[in-house]
N, C-alpha and C positions, 0 to 999 in steps of 0.2 A: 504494500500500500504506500504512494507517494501524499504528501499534504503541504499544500499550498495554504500559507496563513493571509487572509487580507486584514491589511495593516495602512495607517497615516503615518510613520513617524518613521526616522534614520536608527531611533532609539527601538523600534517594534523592530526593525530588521535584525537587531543584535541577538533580542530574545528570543527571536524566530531559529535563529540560526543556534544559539547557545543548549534549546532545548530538541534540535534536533528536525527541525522542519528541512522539507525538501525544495520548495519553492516559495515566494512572497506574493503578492498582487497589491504593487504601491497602489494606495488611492492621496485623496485627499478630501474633506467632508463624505466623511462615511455616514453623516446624518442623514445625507441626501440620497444613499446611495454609491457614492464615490465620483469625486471627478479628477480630472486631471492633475497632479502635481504640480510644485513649481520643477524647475530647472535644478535650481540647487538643490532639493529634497531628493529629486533623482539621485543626482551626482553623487549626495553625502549616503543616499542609499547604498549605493553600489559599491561605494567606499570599503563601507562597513561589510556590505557581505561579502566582502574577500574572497569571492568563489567559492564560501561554504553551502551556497545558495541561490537561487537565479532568482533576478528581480522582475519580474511584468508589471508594468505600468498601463493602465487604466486611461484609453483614449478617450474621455467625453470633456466637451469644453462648459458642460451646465448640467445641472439636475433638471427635471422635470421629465418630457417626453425622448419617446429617441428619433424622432423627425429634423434634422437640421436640415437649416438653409446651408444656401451655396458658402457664403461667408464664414459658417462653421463647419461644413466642411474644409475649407481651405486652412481654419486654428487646428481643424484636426490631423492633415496632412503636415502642417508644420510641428507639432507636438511629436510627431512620431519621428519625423526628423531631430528634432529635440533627446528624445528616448534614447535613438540608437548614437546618439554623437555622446551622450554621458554613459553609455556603457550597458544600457539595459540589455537583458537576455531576450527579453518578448514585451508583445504591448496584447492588449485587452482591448476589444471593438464590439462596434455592432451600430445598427441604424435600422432605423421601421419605415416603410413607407406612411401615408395618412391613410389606407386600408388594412393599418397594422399586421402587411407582411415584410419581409425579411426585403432593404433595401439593398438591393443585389449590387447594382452599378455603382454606387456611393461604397459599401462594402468591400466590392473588389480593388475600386482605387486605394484601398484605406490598406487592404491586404498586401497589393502588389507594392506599397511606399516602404509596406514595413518589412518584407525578406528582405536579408535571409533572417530576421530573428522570429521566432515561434511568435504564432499566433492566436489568442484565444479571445473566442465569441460569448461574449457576457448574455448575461439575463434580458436584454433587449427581447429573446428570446421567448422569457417566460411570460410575454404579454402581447403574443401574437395570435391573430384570429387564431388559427388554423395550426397547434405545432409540431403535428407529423411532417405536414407539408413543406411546414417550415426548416424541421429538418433538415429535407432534402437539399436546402436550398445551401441551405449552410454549410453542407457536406461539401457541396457543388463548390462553394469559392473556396475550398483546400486547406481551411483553416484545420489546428491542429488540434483544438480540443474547445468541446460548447461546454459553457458555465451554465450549470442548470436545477433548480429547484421542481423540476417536474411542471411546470406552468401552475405552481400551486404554492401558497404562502411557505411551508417550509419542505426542505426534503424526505422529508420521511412522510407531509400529505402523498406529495406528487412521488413516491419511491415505484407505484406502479409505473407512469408513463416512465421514470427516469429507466427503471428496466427493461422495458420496451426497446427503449429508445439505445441501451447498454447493446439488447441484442441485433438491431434494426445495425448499428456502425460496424460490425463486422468488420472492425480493425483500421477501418476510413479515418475515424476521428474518435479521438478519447472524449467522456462524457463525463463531466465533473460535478457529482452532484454538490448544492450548496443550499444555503438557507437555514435556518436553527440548528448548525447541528455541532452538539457539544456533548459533554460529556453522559447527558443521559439515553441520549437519540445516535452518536457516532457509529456505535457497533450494528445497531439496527439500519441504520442505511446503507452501511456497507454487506449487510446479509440479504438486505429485499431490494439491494437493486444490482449486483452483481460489480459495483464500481470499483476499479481501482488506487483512486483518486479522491480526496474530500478538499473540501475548498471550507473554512471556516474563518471566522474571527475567534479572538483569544484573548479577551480584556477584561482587566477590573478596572473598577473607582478605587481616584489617590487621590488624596486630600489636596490641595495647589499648597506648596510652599509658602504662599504669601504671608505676611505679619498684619496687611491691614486688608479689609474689604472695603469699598465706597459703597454705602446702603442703596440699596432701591436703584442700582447701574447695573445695565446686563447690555452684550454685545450682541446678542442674538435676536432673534425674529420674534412672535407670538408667544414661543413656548417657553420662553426665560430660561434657560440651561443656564445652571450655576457655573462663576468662573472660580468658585472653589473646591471642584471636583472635575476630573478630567478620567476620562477611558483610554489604558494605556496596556498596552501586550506584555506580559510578562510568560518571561521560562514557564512558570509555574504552570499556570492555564496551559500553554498551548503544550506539557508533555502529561497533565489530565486527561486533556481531550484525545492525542495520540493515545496512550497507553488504553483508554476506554474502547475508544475505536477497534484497538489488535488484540482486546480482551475475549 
């Protein structure tokens, strides 16, 4: 079983790698989702993973839908240029059309920018009409492995289609299930769906260092997310969630 931790930080790459992971998947706002990194966050990534571990970086220039315009697609063809000039091992795509199928022509530009490094087809996936069909399509542009929660909130709902879909690639492309799966759900997704592969996050809350708070100040949107508490990958969690997983 290989495991790909998705992580924000140069500091998640250490842990990743200290506890024994095989691959990383840089994002940045994993509240969103995951978007793009910067430049530097790449670099210090890869830095740090000293070849104990490959880094994939996360092509979207926004949260929200996966429909870009032409404009985002051009941030996104430049990011991957970005990726492969700091070192990255693989980058992370995907794009929907507005009839939420697999944006084939935008996709393959995104593919062909990014050889020779590995490339995998994120969850764009899990919210397309149709994702047998969808499949295919994805097969079709060569990528080298679909990140997927079954088209259902976590992997172990969607464990039927992710199996399906295990037996349907017959060696085409690895099929990465993801979505909740930790230490109580790891072992059971890798039994009912045949995967090789899990794709997870691995983080606690740590208190922020700070000595003072300014009352009633928060940096974020609607939902006020305290900036005296932060989600950070530690050893710990992510050789939990392995060792549950091969249990």
């Amino acid at each position: 079983m290989r495991y790909e931790i998705c992580l924000e930080s140069a500091d998640g790459v250490a842990a990743a790698a200290e506890a024994g992971a095989d691959r990383v998947e840089l994002c940045a706002a994993l509240f969103e989702g995951g978007i793009t990194p910067s430049q530097g966050m790449i670099e210090q990534a890869v830095a740090v993973a000293a070849g104990r571990l490959r880094v994939h970086v996360i092509i979207r220039p926004r949260g929200g839908d996966f429909i870009f315009s032409p404009a985002e697609a051009e941030v996104m063809l430049r990011d991957i240029e970005v990726a492969k000039a700091a070192g990255a091992d693989g980058v992370v795509i995907g794009a929907l059309t507005e009839d939420a199928e697999i944006d084939t022509e935008l996709c393959a530009r995104l593919v062909a920018a990014a050889r020779p490094l590995s490339v995998t087809f994120h969850r764009a996936f899990d919210v397309t009409r149709d994702p047998e069909a969808a499949f295919e399509d994805v097969v079709a542009l060569g990528v080298d492995r679909l990140l997927t929660s079954g088209a259902a909130p976590s992997a172990l709902e969607g464990a039927d289609l992710i199996a399906r879909l295990v037996e349907k690639a017959a060696g085409r492309i690895i099929v990465l299930p993801a979505g909740g799966i930790n230490e109580r759900t790891a072992a059971r997704v890798a039994a009912q769906t045949g995967a090789r592969e899990l794709h997870f996050t691995a983080s606690e809350t740590v208190r922020s260092r700070t000595r003072f708070q300014a009352p009633g100040i928060y940096m974020g949107g609607a939902l006020y997310p305290p900036e005296t508490t932060r989600s950070v990958t530690t050893p710990s969690r992510v050789r939990s969630i392995i060792e549950a997983a091969s249990a």
